[in-house]
N, C-alpha and C positions, 0 to 999 in steps of 0.2 A: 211190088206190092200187089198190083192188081192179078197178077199172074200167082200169088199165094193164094188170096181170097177165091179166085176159078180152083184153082187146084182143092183145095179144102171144101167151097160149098157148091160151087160149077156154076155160079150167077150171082150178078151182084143187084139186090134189089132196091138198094139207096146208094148211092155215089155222093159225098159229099166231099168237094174239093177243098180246101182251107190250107194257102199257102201262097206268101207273099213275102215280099223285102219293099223298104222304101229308099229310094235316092233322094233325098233334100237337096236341093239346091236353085236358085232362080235362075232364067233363061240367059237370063248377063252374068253368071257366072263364070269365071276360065275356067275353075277349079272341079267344076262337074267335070268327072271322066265319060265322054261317052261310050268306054267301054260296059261302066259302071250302068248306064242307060238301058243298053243292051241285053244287061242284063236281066235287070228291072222287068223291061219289056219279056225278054224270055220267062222266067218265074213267074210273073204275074199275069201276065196274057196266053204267051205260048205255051206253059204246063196246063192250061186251063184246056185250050185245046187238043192237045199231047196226049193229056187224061181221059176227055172224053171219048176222043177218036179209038182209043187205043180198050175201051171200057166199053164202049155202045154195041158188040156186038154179043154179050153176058148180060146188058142188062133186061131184062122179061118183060111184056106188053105189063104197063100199070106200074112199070118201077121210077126212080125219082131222081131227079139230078138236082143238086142245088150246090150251089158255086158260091164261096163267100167272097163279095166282092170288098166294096166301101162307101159309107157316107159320101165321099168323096168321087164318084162318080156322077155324082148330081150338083156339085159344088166343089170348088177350090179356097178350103178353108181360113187357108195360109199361105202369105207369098212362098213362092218356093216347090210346094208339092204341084205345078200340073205336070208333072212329067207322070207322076204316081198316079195321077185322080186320072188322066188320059189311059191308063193301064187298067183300070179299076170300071172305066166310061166302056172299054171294050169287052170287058167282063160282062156287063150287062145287055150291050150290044147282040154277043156268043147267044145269052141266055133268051132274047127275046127271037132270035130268028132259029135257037135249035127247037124251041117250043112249038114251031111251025113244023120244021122237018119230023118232029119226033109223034106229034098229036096222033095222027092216026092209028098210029100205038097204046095212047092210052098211057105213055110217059112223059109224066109233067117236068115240068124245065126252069128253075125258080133259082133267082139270089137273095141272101142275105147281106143287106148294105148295114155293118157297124158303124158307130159313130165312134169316138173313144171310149176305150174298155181298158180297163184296168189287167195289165199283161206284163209278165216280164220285160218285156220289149217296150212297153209304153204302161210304167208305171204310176201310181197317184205320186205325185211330188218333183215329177220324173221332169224332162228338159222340154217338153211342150204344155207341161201342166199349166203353169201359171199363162199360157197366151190361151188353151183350148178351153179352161172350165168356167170363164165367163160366156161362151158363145151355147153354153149349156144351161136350158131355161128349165132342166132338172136341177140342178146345179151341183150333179157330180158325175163321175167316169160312172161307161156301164162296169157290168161285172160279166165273165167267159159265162156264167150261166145263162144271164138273159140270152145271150147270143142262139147260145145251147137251143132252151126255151125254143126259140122262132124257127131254129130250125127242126128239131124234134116233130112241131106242128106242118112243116110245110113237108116231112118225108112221111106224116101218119094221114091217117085216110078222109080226116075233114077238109084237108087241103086237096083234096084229089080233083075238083074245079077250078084250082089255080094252076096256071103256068105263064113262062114268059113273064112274071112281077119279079118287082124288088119288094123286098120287104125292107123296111127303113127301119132298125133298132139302134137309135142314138138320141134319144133324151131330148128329144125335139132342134138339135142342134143343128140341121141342116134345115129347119122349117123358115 
């Protein structure tokens, strides 16, 4: 993919990562596979890195990186997810020390932490609905636009003071 967009525009002036799997399962679990872990970790941590490494030398002084990470980087919402929120925790980790390496650049370095959003994958009605939409004092799933929204703002030019943040769009659910 990044090897089209060089090819086609020869720089990439916003880099937005959005790509994740979750493993369920608590740490007394047998039935976690840690292969299934591994994986997790790879997809969600190591693409994050993969991407950027593999991206940083296209992207132009003043261009923008923003990684979507999770709510769940600052919280473990639910028995079961810290294998996920630990993948999601180093997401932001990435973001706060490339915003060092990359500043004097003039390239900002920022996540989007969703709360639940309303997705194929995690629908309204869906198998964590009824445990997640009380701990939400909006009191319902985001929607992919808001998401959109926050990030839109932190690849355009009023965010160009920010880097190294999380931006939190989750309905006050992690407050």
């Amino acid at each position: 993919m990044i090897d089209g967009v060089i090819q086609a525009d020869g720089r990439i002036d916003v880099l937005v990562i959005n790509a994740g799997i979750a493993v369920n399962g608590r740490v007394d679990d047998p039935a976690v596979s840690l292969a299934d872990l591994r994986r997790q970790v790879d997809v969600n941590l190591f693409g994050v890195i993969a991407t950027v490494r593999r991206a940083i030398d296209h992207v132009p002084d003043g261009g923008r990186i923003i990684a979507i990470s999770s709510n769940g980087a600052t919280h473990v919402p639910v028995p079961g997810l810290a294998d996920y929120c630990a993948t999601k925790a180093g997401v932001v980790a990435l973001v706060r020390g490339w915003s060092r390496d990359l500043g004097s650049r003039g390239v900002t370095v920022n996540a989007v932490l969703p709360g639940p959003t309303a997705t194929d994958l995690n629908p309204v009605g869906g198998e964590q609905y009824q445990v997640l939409l009380p701990r939400i004092p909006l009191g319902r799933y985001g929607r992919p636009e808001e998401v959109a929204a926050a990030v839109a703002f932190l690849a355009g030019p009023d965010a160009g003071f920010i880097t190294g943040s999380s931006l939190v769009v989750d309905g006050g659910s992690s407050a």
